[in-house]
C-alpha positions in Angstrom: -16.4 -2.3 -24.7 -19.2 -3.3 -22.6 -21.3 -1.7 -20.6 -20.5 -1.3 -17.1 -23.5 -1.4 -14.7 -25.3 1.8 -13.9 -24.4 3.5 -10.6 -26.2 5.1 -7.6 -26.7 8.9 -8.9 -24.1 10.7 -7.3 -23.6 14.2 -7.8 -20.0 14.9 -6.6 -17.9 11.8 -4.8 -17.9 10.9 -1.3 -14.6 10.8 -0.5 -13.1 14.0 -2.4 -16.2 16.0 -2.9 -14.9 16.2 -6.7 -18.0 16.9 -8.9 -19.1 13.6 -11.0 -20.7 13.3 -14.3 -23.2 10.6 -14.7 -22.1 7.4 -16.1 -19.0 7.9 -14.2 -18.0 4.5 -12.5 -14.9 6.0 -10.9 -14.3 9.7 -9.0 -11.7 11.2 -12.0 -9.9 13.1 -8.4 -9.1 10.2 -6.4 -10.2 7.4 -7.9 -13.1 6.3 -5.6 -14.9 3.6 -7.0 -18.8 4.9 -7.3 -20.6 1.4 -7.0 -21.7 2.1 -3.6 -22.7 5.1 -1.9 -20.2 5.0 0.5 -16.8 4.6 -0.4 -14.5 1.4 0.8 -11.5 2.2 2.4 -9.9 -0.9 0.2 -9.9 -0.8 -3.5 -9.4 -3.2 -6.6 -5.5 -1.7 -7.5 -6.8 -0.7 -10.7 -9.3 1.6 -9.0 -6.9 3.8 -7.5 -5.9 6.9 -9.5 -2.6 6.9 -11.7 0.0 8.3 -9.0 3.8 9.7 -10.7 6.0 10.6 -7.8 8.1 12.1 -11.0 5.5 14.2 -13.5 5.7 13.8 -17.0 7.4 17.0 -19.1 3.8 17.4 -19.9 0.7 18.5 -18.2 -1.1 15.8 -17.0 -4.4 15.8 -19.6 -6.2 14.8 -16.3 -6.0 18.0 -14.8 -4.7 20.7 -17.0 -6.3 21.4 -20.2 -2.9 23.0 -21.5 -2.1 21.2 -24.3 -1.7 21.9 -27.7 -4.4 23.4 -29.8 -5.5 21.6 -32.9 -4.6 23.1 -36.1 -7.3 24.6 -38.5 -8.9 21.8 -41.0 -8.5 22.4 -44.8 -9.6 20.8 -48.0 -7.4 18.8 -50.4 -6.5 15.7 -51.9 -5.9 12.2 -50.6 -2.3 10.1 -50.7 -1.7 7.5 -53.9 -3.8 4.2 -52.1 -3.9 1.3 -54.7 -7.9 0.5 -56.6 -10.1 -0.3 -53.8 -8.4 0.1 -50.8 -10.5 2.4 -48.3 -9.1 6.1 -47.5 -12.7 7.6 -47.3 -13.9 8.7 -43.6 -15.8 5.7 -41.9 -18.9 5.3 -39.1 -17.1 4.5 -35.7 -17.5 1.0 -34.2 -16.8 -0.4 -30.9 -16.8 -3.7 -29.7 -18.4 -6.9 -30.0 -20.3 -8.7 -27.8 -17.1 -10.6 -26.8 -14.6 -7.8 -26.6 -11.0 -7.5 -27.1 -8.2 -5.2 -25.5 -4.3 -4.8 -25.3 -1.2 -3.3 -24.0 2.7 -3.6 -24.8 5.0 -5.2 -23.2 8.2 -2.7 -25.0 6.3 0.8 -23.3 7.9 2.6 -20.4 6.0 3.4 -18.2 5.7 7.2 -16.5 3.9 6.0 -12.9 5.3 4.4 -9.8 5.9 4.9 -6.2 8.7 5.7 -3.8 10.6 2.8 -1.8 12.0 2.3 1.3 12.5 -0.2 4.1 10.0 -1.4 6.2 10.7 -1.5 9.7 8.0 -4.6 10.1 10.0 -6.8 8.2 12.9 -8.7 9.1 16.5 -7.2 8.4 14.7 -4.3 6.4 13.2 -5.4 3.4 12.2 -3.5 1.2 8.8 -2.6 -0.1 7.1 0.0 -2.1 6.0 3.0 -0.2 2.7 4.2 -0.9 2.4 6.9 -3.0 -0.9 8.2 -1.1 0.1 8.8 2.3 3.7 7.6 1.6 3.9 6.2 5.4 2.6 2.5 5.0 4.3 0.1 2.9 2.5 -2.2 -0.3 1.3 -5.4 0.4 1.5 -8.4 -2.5 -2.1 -7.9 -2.7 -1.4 -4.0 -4.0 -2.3 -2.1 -1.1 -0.8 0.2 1.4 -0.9 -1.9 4.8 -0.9 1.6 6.3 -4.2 3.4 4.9 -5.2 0.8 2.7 -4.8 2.5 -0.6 -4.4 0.5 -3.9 -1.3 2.3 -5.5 -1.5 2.8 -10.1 -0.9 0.3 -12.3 2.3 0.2 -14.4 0.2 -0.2 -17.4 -2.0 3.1 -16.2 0.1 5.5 -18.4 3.3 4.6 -20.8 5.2 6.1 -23.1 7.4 5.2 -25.4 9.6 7.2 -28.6 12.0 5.7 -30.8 13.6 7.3 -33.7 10.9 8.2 -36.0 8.2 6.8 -34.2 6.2 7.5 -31.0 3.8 6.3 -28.7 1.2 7.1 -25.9 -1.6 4.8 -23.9 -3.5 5.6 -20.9 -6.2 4.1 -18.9 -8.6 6.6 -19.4 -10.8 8.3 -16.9 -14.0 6.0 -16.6 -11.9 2.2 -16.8 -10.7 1.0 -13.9 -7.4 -0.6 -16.1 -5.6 -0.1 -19.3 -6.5 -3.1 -21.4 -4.7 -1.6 -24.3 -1.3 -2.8 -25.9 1.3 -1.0 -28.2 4.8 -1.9 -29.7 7.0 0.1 -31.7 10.7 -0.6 -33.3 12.9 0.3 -36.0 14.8 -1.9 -38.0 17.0 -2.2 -41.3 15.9 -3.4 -44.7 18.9 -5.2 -46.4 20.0 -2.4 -48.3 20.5 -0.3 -45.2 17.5 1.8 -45.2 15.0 2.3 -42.6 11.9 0.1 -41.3 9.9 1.6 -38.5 7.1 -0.4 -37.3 4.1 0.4 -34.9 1.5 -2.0 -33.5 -1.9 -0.9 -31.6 -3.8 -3.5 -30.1 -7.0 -3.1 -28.1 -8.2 -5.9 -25.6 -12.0 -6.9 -25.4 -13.0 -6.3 -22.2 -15.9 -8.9 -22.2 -13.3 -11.7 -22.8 -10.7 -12.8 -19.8 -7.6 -11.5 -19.4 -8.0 -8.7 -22.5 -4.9 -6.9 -21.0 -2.7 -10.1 -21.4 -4.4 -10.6 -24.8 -3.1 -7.6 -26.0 0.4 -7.4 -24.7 1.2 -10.4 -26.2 -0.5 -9.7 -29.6 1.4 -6.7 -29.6 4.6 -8.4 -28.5 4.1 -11.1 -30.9 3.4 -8.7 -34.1 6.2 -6.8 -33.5 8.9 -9.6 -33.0 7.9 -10.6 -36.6 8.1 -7.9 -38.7 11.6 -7.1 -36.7 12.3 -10.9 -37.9 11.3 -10.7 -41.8 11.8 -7.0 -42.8 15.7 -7.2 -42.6 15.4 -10.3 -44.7 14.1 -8.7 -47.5 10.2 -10.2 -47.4 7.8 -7.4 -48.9 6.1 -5.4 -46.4 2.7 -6.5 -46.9 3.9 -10.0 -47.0 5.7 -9.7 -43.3 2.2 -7.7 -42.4 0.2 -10.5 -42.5 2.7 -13.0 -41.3 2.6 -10.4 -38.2 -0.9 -10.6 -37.5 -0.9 -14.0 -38.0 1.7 -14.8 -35.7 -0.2 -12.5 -33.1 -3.3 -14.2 -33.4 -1.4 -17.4 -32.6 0.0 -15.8 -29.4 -3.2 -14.8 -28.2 -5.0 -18.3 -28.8 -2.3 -20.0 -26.7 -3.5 -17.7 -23.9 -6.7 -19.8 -24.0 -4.8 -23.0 -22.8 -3.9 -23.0 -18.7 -1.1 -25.7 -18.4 -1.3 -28.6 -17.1 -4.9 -29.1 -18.5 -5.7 -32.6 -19.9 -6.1 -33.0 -23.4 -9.8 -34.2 -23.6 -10.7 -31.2 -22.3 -8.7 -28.7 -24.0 -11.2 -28.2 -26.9 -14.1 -26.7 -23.8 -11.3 -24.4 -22.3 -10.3 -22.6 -25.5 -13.7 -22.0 -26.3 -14.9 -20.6 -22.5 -14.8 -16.8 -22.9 -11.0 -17.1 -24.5 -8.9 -13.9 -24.5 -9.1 -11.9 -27.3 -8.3 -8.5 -28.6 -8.2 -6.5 -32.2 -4.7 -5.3 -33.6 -3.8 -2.6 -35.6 -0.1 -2.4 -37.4 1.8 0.4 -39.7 4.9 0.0 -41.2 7.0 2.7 -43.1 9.6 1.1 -45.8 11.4 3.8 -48.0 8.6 5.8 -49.7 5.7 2.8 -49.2 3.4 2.8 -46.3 1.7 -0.4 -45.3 -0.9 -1.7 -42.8 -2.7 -4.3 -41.3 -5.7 -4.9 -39.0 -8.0 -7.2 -37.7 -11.3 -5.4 -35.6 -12.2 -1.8 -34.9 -9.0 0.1 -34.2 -7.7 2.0 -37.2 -5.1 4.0 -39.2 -5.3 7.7 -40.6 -2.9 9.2 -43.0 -2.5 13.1 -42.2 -0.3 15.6 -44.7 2.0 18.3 -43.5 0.4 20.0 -46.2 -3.3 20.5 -44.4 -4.6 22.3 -47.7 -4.6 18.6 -49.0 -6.6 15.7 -47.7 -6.1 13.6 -45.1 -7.6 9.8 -45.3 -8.6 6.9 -43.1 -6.9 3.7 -44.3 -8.4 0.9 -42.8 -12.1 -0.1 -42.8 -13.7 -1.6 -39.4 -14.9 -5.2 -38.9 -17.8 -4.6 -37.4 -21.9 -5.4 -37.6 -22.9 -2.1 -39.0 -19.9 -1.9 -41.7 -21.1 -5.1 -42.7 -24.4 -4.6 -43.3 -23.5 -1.0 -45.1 -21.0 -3.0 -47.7 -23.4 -5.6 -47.9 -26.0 -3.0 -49.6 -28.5 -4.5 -47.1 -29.4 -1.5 -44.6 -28.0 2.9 -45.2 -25.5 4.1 -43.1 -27.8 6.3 -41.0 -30.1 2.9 -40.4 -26.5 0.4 -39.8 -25.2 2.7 -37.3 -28.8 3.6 -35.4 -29.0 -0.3 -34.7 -27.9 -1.5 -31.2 -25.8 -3.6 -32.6 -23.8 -1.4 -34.8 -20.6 -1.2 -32.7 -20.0 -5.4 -32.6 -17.2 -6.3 -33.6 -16.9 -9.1 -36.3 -13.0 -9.5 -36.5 -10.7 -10.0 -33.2 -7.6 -12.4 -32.4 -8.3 -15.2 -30.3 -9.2 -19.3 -29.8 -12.4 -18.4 -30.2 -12.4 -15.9 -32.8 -14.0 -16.8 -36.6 -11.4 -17.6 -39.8 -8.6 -15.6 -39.6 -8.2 -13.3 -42.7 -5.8 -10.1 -42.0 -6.1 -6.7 -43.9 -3.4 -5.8 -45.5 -3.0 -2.4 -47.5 0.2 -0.5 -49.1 -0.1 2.7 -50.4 2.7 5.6 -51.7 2.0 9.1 -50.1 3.3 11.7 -53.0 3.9 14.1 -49.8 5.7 14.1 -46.0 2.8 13.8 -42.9 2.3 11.5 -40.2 0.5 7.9 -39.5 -1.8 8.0 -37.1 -2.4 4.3 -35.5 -4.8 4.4 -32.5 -7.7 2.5 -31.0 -11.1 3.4 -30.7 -10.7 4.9 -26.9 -9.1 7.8 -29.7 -11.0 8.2 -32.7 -14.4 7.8 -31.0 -13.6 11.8 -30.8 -11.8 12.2 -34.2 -14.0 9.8 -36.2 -13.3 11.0 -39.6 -10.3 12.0 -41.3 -10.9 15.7 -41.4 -11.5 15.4 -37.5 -8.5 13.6 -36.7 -6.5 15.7 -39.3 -7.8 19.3 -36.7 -6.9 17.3 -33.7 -3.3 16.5 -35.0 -0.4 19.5 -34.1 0.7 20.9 -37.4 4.6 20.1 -36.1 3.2 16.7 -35.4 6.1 14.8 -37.9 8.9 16.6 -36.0 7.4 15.9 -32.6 6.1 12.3 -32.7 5.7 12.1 -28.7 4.5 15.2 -27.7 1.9 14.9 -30.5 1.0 11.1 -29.0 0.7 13.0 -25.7 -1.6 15.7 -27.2 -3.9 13.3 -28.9 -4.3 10.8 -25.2 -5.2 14.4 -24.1 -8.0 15.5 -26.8 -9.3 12.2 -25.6 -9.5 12.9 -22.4 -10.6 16.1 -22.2 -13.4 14.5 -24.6 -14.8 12.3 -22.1 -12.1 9.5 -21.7 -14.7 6.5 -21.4 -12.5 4.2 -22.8 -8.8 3.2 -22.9 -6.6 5.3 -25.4 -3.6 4.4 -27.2 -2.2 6.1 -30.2 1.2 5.5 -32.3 2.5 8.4 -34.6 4.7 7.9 -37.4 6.5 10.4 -39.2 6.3 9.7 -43.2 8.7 9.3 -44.8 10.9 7.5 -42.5 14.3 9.3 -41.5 17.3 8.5 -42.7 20.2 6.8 -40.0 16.9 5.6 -37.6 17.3 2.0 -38.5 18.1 -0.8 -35.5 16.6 -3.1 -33.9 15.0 -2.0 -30.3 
């Protein structure tokens, strides 16, 4: 993502008195926006912490470090991948100078406020109450017309578990939105067995809009594989149709309508939304994804005494120039530049080309599909492998849930999404949703 602007050095916030960290843009206890010394009484509604009248089963990762510990690494050997596709761990990239982010339009989300009627309006129509001092009423704007308050974003924390799949995103604890995307469905292949399908996608905050880019990519993706896997078209095949298709969906965002056709050319090109996708599908006893940009898929056995694997490789500057031959890893990744992103979906974006990859795990784990908000504190395999709960295959969401935590209590300076996947896929879980 890019970099926010630096910040007054504050050493606790002015309206809570919580204790800061530097770099922090917003107070992690209320939500005060740190830009100026002294705190504004009205807020962008994306500044305002994430408020949930109704708690999740969980501890809230914000607050309570309880979460589930991370089992013990061990050595062992990686799952069948076909000749030349990449399982080996990988340097960690960010964005690109344009950057892209996403969230999904099929995640329920675990925040909201209270409602009730406002006496100020005629007959008693209803408004949200606010969830800070749960007196005023919200304004169209996002505020509380009471105390002024900007009240959480749906799109702050979701949730979302299916039958053999399972998925978690949160806003983070140093971005004032969620720009980040995810979809995930079942579905089933003509001979009656199971497809399950997860998308990731992560909007570039530099671009406009990343948050819409990435919904629909996500969106988009989703609705075709749920269209061409119970037709019978081979995973991989559907995979790139998927991305494809989601690429399209974002370029269109680039287009306002009612904007003449001679100029149609300069508006797709002006800063267009963009956003990088990452997809996993699990067909029978094949595994297959796809990706465009930095966000990534990890393979992680039941079995720890065997090794886990990274199954995507990242477009971005420094992976370039280390597959290239033309700099080492240790001088790629020390350059500024390393964590550009080369790949993305968008009008603007270079020549499409997905990745697409299929491989046959000879053993039961999970797929782990997450953006970089995630595995910029589980960057190799091994890592993410120790940060995964050993029951994580029967306990898709509350392993989602624990890994949004390990990124949170790691610093959460960016957005965090992460899908898990059970391998193999289990039987009676096909059907559309």
């Amino acid at each position: 993502m890019s970099q926010m602007p630096q910040l007054p050095q504050l050493s606790a916030c002015p309206t809570c008195a919580e204790p800061l960290e530097a770099g922090d843009n917003y107070c992690g206890g209320c939500g005060a926006d740190l830009s100026a010394a002294v705190p504004s009484p009205r807020r962008e509604p994306e500044d305002y912490p994430l408020a949930a009248p109704t708690p999740p089963p969980v501890a809230d990762p914000r607050t309570s470090a309880a979460l589930d510990a991370p089992p013990p690494p061990g050595p062992g050997t990686q799952p069948t991948t076909p000749a030349g596709a990449p399982t080996g761990p990988h340097p960690h990239t960010q964005t690109h100078t344009q950057t892209h982010t996403h969230t999904s339009t099929r995640t329920a989300a675990s925040a909201g406020t209270g409602t009730g009627a406002d006496p100020r309006q005629p007959g008693g129509e209803s408004r949200p109450r606010c969830a800070a001092c749960q007196e005023g009423t919200i304004d169209r704007d996002g505020y509380c017309e009471h105390c002024g308050h900007a009240q959480a974003r749906e799109r702050d924390h979701m949730e979302r578990e299916l039958a053999g799949v399972a998925a978690a995103s949160d806003r983070g604890l140093r971005h004032h939105r969620n720009e980040d995307a995810f979809s995930v469905a079942t579905a089933a292949l003509p001979d009656g067995s199971p497809a399950v399908v997860a998308v990731v996608c992560d909007g570039v905050s530099s671009a406009t809009r990343p948050d819409d880019a990435s919904a629909a990519a996500a969106h988009a993706a989703e609705e075709s594989l749920l269209t061409l896997l119970p037709r019978g078209t081979h995973p991989q095949e559907a995979m790139n149709e998927a991305i494809v298709a989601a690429a399209e969906a974002v370029s269109s965002l680039a287009l306002e309508p009612g904007v003449p056709a001679q100029h149609e050319e300069n508006q797709r090109y002006q800063n267009a939304p963009a956003c990088t996708i990452v997809s996993a599908v699990v067909t029978g006893g094949m595994l297959t994804v796809g990706w465009i940009g930095d966000s990534r898929v990890y393979w992680v056995p039941d079995d720890r005494t065997t090794q886990p694997a990274r199954l995507t490789e990242d477009d971005s500057w420094a992976a370039q120039m280390v597959a290239a031959g033309l700099m080492s890893e240790a001088e790629a990744y020390a350059d500024e530049r390393a964590h550009a992103i080369t790949g993305w979906l968008g009008a603007d974006a270079y020549e499409l080309e997905p990745h697409t990859a299929s491989f046959k795990p000879d053993r039961p784990g999970v797929v782990v599909v997450c953006t970089d908000g995630l595995w910029n504190y589980a960057e190799s395999a091994e890592e993410m492998a120790r940060a995964v709960p050993p029951d994580a295959r029967g306990r898709p969401l509350q392993s989602a849930r624990v890994l949004v935590g390990h990124a949170l209590n790691g610093g959460g300076h960016d957005n965090v999404t992460v899908a898990v996947v059970p391998f193999p896929a289990a039987p009676g879980g096909a059907g559309s949703a």
